[in-house]
C-alpha positions as CSV (number, residue, x, y, z in Angstrom):
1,X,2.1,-48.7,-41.9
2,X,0.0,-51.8,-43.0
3,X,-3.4,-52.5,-43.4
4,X,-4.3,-56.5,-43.4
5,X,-7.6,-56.6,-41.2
6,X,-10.1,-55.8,-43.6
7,X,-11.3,-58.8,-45.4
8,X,-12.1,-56.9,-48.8
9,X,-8.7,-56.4,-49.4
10,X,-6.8,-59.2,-50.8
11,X,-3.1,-57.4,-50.6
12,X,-1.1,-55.7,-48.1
13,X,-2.3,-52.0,-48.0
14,X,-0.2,-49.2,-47.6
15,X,-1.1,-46.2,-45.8
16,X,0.1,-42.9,-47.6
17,X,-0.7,-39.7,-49.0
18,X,-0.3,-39.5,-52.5
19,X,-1.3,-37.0,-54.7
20,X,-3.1,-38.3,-57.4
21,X,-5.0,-36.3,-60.5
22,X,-7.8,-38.6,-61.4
23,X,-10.2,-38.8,-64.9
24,X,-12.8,-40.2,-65.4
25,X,-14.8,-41.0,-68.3
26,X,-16.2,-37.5,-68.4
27,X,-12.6,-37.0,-69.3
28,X,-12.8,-33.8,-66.5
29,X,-9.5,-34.2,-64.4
30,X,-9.9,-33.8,-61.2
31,X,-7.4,-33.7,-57.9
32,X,-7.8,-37.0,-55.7
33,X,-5.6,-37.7,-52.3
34,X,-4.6,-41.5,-52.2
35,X,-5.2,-42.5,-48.4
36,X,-4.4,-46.0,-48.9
37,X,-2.7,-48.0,-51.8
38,X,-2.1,-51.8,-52.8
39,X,-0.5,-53.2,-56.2
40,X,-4.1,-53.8,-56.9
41,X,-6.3,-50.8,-55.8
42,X,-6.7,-47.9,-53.9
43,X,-8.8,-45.6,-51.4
44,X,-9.0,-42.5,-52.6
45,X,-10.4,-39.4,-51.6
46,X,-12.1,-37.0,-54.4
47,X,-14.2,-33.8,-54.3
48,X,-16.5,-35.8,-57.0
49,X,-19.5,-38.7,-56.2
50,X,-18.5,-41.0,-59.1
51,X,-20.8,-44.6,-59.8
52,X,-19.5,-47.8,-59.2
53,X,-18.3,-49.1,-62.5
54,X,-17.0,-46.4,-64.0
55,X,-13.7,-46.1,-65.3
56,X,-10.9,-43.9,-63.6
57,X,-7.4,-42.9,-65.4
58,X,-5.0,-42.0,-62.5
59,X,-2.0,-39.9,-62.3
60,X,0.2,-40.9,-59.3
61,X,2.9,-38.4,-57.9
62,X,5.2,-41.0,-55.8
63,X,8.4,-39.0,-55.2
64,X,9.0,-35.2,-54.4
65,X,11.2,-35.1,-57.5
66,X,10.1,-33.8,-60.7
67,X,9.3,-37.3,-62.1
68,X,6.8,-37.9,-64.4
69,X,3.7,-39.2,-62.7
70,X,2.7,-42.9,-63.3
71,X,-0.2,-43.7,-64.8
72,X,-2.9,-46.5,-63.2
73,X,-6.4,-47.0,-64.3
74,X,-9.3,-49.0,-63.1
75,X,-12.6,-49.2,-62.1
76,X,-14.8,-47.4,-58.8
77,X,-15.8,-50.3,-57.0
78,X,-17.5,-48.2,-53.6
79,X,-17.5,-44.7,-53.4
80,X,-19.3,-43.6,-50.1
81,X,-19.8,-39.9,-48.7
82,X,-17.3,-39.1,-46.4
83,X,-18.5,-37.8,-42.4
84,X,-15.9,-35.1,-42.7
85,X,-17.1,-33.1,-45.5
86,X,-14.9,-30.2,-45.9
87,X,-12.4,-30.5,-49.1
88,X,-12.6,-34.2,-49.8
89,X,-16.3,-34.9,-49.9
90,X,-16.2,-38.5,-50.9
91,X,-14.1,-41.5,-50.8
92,X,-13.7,-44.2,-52.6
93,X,-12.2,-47.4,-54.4
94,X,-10.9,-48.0,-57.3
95,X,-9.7,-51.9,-58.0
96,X,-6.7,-51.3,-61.0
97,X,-7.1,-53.0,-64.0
98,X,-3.8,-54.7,-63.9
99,X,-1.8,-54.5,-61.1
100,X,0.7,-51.9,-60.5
101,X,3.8,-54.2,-59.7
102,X,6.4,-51.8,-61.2
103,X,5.8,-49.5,-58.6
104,X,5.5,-50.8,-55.1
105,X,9.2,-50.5,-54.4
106,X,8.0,-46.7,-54.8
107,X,5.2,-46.7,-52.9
108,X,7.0,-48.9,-50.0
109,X,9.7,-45.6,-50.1
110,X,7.0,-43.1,-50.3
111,X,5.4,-44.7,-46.7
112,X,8.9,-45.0,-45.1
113,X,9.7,-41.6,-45.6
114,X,5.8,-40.4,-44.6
115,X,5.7,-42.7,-41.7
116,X,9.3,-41.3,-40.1
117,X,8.3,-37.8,-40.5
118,X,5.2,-39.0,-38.4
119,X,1.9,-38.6,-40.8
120,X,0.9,-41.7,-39.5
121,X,0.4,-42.8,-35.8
């Protein structure tokens, strides 16, 4: 499933859960849940207010093998409090530093596979 509506986002969005450990430049790690990814950024939910303009190093898990997480890193460019405020407090965007190309065909897989066991309706 597809996000193209909003006119912030310049590239087709992809709605998945990722799992995602995320540092930032207080080099804590912390644990994030992608909600929505492009090859350029991503919506992420965090436990964690962080200011726009800081710097973000992120871990993605994008199979359910035991692969090696691939790295992305950009910058927060919102970060709002979420209404629902239970585990994930905020949520927020990160625009990548360079685009993460190499692994959409991943992240297209990872949707399929979330999307036909019905996560998203």
């Amino acid at each position: 499933m597809t996000d193209s509506n909003d006119d912030r986002r310049r590239d087709r969005r992809d709605y998945s859960c990722i799992p995602a450990y995320m540092e930032s430049k207080d080099e804590t790690q912390y644990l994030a849940l992608i909600r929505d990814v492009s090859t350029r950024g991503a919506r992420l939910f965090v436990q964690k207010s962080l200011p726009i303009g800081d710097p973000v190093h992120l871990s993605l898990y994008l199979s359910g093998q035991s692969q090696d997480p691939r790295p992305a890193t950009g910058l927060v460019v919102r970060c709002e409090p979420r209404a629902v405020r239970e585990v994930w407090q905020y949520e927020i965007a990160v625009e990548f530093d360079a685009p993460i190309d190499d692994y959409a065909e991943e992240i297209a897989d990872l949707t399929r596979r979330q999307t036909d066991m019905g996560l998203f309706k």
